[in-house]
C-alpha positions in Angstrom: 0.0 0.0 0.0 1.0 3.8 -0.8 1.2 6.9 1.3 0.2 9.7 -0.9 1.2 12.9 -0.2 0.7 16.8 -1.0 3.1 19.1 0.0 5.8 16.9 0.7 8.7 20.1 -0.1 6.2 22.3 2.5 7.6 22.7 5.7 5.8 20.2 7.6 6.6 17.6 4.0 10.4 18.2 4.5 10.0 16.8 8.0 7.5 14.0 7.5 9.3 12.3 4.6 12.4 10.7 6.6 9.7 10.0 8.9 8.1 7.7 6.9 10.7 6.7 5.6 12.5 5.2 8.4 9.1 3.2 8.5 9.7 1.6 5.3 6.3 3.4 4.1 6.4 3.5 0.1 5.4 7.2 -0.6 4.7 9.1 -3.7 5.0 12.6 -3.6 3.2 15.3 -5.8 5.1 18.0 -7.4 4.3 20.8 -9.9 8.2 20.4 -11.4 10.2 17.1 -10.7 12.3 16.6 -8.1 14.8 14.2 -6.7 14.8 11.7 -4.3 15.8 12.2 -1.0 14.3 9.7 1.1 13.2 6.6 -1.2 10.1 8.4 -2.1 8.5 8.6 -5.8 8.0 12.0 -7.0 5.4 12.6 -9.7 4.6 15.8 -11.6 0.8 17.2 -11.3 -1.2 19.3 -9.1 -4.5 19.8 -7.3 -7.2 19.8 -8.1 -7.5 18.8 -11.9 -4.0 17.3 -12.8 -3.3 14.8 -10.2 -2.0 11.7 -11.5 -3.0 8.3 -11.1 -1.7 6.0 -7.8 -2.2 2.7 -7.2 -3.4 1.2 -3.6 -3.5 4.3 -1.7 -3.5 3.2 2.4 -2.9 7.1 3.3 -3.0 10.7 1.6 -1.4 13.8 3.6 -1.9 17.1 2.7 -0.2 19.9 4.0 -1.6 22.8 1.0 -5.0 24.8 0.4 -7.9 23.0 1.4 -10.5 23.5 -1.1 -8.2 22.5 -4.4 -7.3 19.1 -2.1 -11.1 18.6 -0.9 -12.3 18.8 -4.5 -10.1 16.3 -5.9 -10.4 13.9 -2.9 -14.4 13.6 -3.8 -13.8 12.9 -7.3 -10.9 10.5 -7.2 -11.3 6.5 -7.1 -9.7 5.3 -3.7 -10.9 1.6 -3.6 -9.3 1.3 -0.3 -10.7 4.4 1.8 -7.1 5.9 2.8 -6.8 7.6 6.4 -6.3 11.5 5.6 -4.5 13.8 7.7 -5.0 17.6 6.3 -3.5 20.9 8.2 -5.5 23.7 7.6 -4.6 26.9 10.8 -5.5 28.4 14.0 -6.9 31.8 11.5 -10.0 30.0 11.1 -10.7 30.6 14.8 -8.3 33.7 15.6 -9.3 35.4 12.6 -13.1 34.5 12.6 -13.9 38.5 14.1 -10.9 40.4 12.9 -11.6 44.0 12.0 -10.1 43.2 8.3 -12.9 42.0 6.0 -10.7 39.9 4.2 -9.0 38.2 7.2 -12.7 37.1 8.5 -13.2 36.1 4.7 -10.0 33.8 5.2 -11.2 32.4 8.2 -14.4 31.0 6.6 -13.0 30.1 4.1 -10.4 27.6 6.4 -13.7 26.3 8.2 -15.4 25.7 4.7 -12.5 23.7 3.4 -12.7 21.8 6.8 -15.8 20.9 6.1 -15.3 20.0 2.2 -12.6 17.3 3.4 -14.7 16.0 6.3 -17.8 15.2 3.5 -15.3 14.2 0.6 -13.8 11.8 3.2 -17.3 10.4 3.8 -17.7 9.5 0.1 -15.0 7.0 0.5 -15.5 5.9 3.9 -12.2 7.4 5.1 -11.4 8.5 8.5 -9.7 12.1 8.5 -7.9 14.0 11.3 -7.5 17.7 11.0 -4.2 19.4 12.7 -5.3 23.1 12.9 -1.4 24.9 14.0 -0.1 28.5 15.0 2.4 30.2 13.4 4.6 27.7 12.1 8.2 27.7 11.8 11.4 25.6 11.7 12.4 24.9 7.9 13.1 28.4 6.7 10.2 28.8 4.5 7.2 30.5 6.8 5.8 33.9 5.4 5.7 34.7 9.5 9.1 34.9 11.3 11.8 34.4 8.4 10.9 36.8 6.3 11.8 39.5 9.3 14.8 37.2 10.3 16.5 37.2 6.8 15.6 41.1 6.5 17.8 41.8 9.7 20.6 39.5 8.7 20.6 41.2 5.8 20.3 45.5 6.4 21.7 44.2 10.3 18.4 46.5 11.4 15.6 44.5 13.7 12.5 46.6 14.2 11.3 45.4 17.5 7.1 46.7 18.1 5.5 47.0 20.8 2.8 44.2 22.5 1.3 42.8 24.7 -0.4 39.6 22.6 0.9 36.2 23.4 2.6 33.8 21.0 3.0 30.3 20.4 5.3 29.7 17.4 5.4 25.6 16.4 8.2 23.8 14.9 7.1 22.0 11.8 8.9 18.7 12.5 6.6 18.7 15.7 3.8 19.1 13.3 5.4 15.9 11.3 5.5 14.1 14.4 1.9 15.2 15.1 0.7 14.4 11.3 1.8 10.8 11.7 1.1 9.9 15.0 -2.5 10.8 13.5 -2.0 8.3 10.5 -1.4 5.7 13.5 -3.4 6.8 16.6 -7.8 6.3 15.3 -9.0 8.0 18.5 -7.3 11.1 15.9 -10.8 10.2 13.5 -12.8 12.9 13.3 -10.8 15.2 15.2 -9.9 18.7 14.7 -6.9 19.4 16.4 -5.5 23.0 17.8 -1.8 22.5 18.2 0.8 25.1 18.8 4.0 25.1 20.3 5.1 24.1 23.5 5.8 27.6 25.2 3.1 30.6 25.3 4.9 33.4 25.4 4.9 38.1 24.9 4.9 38.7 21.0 8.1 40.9 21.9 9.9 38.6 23.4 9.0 35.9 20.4 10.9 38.4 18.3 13.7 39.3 21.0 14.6 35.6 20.7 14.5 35.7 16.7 17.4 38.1 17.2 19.1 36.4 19.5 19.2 33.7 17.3 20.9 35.0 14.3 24.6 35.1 13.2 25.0 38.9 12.9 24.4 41.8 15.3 21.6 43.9 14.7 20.9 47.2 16.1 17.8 47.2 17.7 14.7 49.6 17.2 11.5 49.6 19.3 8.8 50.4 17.6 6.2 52.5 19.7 2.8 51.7 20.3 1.6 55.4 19.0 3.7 54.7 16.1 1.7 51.1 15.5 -1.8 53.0 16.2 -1.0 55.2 13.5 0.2 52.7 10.8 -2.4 50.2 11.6 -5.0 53.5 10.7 -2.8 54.1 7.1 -1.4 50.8 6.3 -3.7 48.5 4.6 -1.9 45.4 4.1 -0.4 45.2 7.8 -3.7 46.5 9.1 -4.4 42.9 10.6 -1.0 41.7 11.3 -0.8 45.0 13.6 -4.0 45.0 14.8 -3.0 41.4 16.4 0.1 42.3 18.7 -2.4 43.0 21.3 -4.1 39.6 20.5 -3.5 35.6 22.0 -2.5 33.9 19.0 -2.4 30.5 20.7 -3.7 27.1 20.9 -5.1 24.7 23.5 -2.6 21.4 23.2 -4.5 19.9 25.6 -6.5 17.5 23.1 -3.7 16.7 20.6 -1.3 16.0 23.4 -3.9 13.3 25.1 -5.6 11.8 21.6 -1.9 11.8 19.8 1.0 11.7 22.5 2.9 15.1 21.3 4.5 17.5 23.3 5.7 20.3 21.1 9.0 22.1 22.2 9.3 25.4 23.4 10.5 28.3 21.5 14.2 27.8 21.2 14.7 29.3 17.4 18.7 28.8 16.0 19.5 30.3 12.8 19.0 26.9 10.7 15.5 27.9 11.2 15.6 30.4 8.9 17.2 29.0 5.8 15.6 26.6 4.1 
C-alpha cells in the first residue's frame, strides 16, 4: 500500500518524509516540477485539483496545501481502499473568525469551509480524517511569518522590534510531522480537529527578542512604539491585521492533541538553521 502525499517540499513535507521513511512506508509525492529523491520516495509531476495523476493502492494521503483545491479532488478521485487523511489547515479559522479586516474574517471561513469539504469528501469514501489546525509555524526556513523578518535583519543588520502585549506560540514544523503521523497511527485522531501550537506561550516581543538572539549577525535594535503602530495600523492596509494582532493571543489549546496523539511540542528555542531553508 502507498502513502500519498501533497506538499511533501512544504515545511511540515520536508520533515514527515524521513519520517516515513525510516518506516519503510512506500510514498509518492506530488510536485508541480520534478524533483529528486531524497528519502526513497516517488515524486510525480501534477497538481491539485484537476492534474493529479493516477496512484495505485492508496492506504494514506497527507496534505499539507489549500484546502479547497485538495477537498475537491479527494471527492472525485477513485480510492478503492478508503485511505486515512490527515489535512493541516490553521489556528486563522478561529483567531481570525472577528478580525476588524474584512478579508482576514473572509480567510477564516473560508479555512472552516475547506474543513468541512474534506470532512464530507472523506465520507464519500469511507475514510477517516484527522484535521491538525497549528499556529504560526516555523522551523524549515520557509514561513511567510518569522523568516521573512529574520532574513531582513541578517541582511540591512536593522531588527524593528514593536511593541505588544499579545501572546505567541510559534510551532516547529517537525513537531507538526511528528503530530501528522502519529495521527496516521493513533484512530481515536478520527474525526478530530486538532488545535496545536508550540510548547511555550509566550509576549509577542519577546518571540521576536529571541528571533534576534538567534541570528549570526548583530543587529541594532529599534523599538517600535505603540503610538507609532496606532498610526500605521489606521494608514497601512496590508499590515492593518497583522498590527491590529500584537495586542491579541494567537495560541492554541494542546491539551486534546497532546492526550488523543502523544505530542509534546518544544518550546520556542529558534537557531539560525530555522531560517534557511
Amino acid at each position: 500500500m502507498t502513502v500519498l502525499v501533497f506538499g511533501a517540499s512544504s515545511q511540515i513535507g520536508q520533515f514527515l518524509l524521513p519520517l516515513l521513511a525510516a518506516r519503510g512506508e512506500p510514498v509518492v509525492a506530488i510536485s508541480r516540477s520534478a524533483r529528486a529523491s531524497t528519502h526513497g520516495e516517488t515524486w510525480l509531476t501534477g497538481h491539485l485539483p484537476d492534474a493529479v495523476p493516477a496512484v495505485d493502492d492508496i492506504s494514506a494521503i497527507f496534505s499539507f496545501g489549500p484546502l479547497h483545491p485538495f477537498a475537491h479532488w479527494l471527492g472525485r478521485a477513485s480510492l478503492p481502499h478508503a485511505p486515512r487523511v490527515v489535512v493541516t489547515s490553521s489556528m486563522s479559522a478561529e483567531s481570525k473568525r472577528v478580525s476588524e479586516v474584512p478579508a482576514e474574517r473572509e480567510l477564516s471561513q473560508r479555512l472552516r469551509d475547506g474543513e468541512n469539504a474534506v470532512s464530507e469528501a472523506c465520507a464519500k469514501h469511507g475514510s477517516e480524517w484527522t484535521v491538525l489546525r497549528p499556529t504560526l509555524i516555523y522551523g524549515a526556513g520557509l514561513d511567510k511569518s518569522l523568516t521573512p523578518i529574520a532574513q531582513r535583519a541578517m541582511r540591512t543588520r536593522l531588527f524593528p522590534l514593536p511593541a505588544g502585549r499579545g501572546m505567541r506560540q510559534p510551532v516547529h514544523a517537525q513537531d507538526l510531522a511528528y503530530a501528522a503521523l502519529a495521527a496516521l497511527d493513533i484512530a481515536a485522531s478520527a474525526g478530530k480537529i486538532l488545535p496545536i501550537g508550540g510548547g511555550e506561550r509566550l509576549p509577542v516581543s519577546e518571540m521576536f527578542a529571541r528571533v534576534r538572539r538567534s541570528l549570526p549577525v548583530d543587529t541594532l535594535l529599534l523599538p517600535v512604539p505603540g503610538w507609532l503602530l496606532h498610526l500605521a495600523r489606521r494608514s497601512a492596509g496590508r499590515l492593518r491585521g497583522p498590527l491590529s494582532r500584537l495586542e491579541s493571543d494567537l495560541i492554541a489549546d494542546n491539551t486534546e492533541v497532546t492526550r488523543i496523539l502523544g505530542v509534546q511540542p518544544r518550546p520556542f528555542r529558534p537557531d539560525v538553521d530555522c531560517w534557511h531553508p
